[in-house]
C-alpha positions as CSV (number, residue, x, y, z in Angstrom):
1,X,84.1,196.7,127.1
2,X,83.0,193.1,126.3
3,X,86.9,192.9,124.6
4,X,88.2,193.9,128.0
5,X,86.4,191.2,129.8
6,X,87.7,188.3,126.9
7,X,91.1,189.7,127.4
8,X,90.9,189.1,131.3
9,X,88.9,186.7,131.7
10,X,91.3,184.7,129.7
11,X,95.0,185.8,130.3
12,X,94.4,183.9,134.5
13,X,93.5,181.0,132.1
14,X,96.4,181.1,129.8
15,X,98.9,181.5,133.6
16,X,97.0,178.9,135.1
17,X,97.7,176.5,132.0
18,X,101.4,177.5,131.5
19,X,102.3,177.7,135.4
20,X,100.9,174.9,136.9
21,X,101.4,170.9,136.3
22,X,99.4,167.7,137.4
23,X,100.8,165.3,140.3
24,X,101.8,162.4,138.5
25,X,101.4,160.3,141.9
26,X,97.9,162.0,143.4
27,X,96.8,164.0,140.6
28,X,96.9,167.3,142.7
29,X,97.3,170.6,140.3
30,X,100.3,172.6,141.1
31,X,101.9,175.9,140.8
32,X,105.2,175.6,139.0
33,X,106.0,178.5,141.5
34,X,106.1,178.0,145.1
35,X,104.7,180.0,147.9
36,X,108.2,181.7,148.3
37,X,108.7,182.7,144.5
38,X,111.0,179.6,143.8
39,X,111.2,177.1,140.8
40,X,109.0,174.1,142.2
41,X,109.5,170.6,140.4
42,X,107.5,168.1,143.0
43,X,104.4,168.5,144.3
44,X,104.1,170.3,147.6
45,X,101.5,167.0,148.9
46,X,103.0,164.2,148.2
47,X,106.6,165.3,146.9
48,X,106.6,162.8,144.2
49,X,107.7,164.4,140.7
50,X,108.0,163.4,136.9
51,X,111.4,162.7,135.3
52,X,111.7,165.3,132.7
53,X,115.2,165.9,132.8
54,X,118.4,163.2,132.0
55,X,120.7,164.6,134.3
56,X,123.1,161.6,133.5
57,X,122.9,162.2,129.9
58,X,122.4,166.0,130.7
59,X,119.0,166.2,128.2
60,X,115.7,166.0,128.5
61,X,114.1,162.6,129.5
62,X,112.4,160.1,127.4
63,X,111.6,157.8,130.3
64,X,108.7,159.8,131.9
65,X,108.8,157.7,134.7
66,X,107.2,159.0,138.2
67,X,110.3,160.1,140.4
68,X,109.9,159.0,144.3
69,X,110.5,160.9,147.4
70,X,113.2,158.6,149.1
71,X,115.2,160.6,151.2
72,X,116.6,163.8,152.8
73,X,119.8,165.3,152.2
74,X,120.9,168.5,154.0
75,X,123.9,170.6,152.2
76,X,127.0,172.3,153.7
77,X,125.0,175.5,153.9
78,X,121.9,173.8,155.9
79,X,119.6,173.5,153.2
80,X,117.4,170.5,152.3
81,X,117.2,168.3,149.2
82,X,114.5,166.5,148.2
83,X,116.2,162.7,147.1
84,X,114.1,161.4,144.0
85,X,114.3,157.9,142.8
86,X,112.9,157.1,139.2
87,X,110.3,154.3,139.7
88,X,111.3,153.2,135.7
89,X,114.9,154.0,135.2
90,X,116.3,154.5,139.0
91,X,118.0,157.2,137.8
92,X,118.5,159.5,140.9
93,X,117.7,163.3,141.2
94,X,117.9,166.0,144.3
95,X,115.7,169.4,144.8
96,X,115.2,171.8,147.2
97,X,112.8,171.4,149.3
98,X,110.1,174.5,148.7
99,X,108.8,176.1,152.1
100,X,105.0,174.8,151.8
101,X,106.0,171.3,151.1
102,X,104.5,168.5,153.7
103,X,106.1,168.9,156.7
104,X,105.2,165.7,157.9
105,X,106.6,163.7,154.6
106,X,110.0,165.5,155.1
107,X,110.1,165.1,158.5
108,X,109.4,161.4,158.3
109,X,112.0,160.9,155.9
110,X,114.3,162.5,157.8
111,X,114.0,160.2,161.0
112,X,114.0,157.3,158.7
113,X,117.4,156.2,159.3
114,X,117.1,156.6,162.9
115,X,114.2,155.1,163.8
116,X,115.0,152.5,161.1
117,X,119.1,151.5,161.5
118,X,120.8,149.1,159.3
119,X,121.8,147.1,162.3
120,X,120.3,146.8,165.9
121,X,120.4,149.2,168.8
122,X,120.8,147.1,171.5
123,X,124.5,146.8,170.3
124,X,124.8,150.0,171.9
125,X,123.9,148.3,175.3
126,X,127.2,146.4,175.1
127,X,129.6,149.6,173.9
């Protein structure tokens, strides 16, 4: 019986290490798997990620740098990317948004261009 116990006491230990990752902005531990069974690359907090993968060389990354939230992008199909900018290389990088991800972040930086435009509103007064 005391085999049983070491064999479950440590196979949630040996998932725990294998499926999760550390935040490489806020430190938060998090499930590679998201709350709806999906792949998750960014952390559901802060939505900041690690650049692991050279998707302009098409390899794995040497640069490690921390990849930043930056933007929202919404496909044909109506789903939502997650826009990462490398804080090291600038390489740039999209993901799907997973469903427990911060509301308020991707809200936020969804508005951003509106409440923020690149030139000033009260042009529109004259129109």
């Amino acid at each position: 019986m005391s085999n049983t116990k070491k064999t479950l006491s440590s196979t949630p230990h040996n998932i725990l290490k294998l499926g999760t990752f550390s935040c490489v902005r806020c430190g938060l531990t998090v499930s590679a798997a998201a709350s709806d069974g999906t792949r998750r690359n960014h952390c559901p907090s802060c939505l900041h990620s690690q650049h692991v993968v050279d998707h302009v060389e098409g390899g794995s990354s040497d640069c490690q740098g921390r990849m930043s939230p930056i933007a929202i992008a919404v496909l044909r199909t109506g789903d939502w990317m997650v826009v990462h900018r490398c804080v090291r290389c600038d390489e740039l990088t999209s993901n799907p948004i997973c469903a427990d991800d911060n509301q308020l972040i991707l809200m936020r930086m969804a508005v951003r261009p509106l409440a923020q435009p690149p030139f000033p509103l009260e042009t529109f007064g004259d129109l």
